[in-house]
N, C-alpha and C positions, 0 to 999 in steps of 0.2 A: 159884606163880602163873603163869597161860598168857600166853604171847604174842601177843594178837590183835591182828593189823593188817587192813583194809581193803586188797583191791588192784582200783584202777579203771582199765580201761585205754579208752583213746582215741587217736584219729589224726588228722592234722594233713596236710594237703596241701600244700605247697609247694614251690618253686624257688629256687635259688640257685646262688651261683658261687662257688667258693676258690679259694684262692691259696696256694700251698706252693713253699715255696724259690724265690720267684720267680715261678713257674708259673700262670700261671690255668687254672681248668679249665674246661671249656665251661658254658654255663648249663643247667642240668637239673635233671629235678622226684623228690621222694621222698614214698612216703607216708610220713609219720615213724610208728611205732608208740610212744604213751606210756606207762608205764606208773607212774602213784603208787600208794604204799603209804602209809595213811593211819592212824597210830591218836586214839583221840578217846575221854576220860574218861567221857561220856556218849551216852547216844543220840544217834547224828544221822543224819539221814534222807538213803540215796542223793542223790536227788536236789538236795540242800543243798552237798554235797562236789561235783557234777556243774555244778551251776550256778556255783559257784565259780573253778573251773578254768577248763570253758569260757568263762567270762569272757576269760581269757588268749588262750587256745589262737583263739577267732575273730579276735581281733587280727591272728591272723598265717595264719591258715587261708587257703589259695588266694593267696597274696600271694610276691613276689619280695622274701626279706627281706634281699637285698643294699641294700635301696631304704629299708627301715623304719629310722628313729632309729635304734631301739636296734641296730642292725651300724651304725651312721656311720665309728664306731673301733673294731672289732673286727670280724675276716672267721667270719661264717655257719657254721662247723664243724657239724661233730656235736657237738664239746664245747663251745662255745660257747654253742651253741644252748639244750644239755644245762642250763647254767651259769645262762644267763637265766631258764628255765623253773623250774629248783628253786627261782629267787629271788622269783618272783613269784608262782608258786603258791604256795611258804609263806605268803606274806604274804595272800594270799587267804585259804588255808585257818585261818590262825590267826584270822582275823578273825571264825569263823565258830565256833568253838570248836576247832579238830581241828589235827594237827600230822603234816606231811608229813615219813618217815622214812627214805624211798628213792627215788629216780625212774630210771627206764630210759628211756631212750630209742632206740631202734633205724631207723637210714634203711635199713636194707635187711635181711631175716630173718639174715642174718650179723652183722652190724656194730650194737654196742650199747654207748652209753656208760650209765653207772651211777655216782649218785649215793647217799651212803647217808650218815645222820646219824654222825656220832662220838658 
């Protein structure tokens, strides 16, 4: 039996600020690169998986998500960020028929956290 998964990537523009060991770091902007991998029992049309997500992703698109709710109690990381995003696009994309089974997220062409289903 094949493996098919769907992989849709999209990018996300924002700014934020961490804090590590104390430390803050200046405020500055990333394109985040995202990448889900989606499989889905039946047909479903790009655009259904696309509008799904992007639901998410404008919430925070061009936004300082030092400032958004969801960082109130937790700092903006990449894994963080990572953490939020797989939670709520699953929950998007199941709603729709389809099941999110990896996510990537990259703030910078080196630096890439990775989510994958167990």
């Amino acid at each position: 039996m094949e493996n098919e998964t769907y992989r849709l990537t999209f990018f996300l523009n924002a700014t934020h600020m961490v804090t590590i060991d104390g430390k803050n770091s200046s405020i500055h902007p990333h394109t985040f690169e995202i990448n889900c991998f989606i499989k889905s029992q039946k047909f479903t049309a790009f655009e259904i998986m696309e509008n799904s997500i992007n639901q998410i992703l404008n919430q925070l698109n061009n936004q300082y998500l030092n400032e958004l709710e969801a960082f109130q109690n937790i700092v903006p990381t990449l894994e963080n960020l990572t953490r939020l995003l797989y939670r709520a696009i699953s929950a998007n994309l199941e709603s729709v028929g389809c099941k999110l089974v990896e996510l990537e997220v990259a703030e910078s062409p080196v630096r890439t956290f990775i989510i994958k289903e167990n």
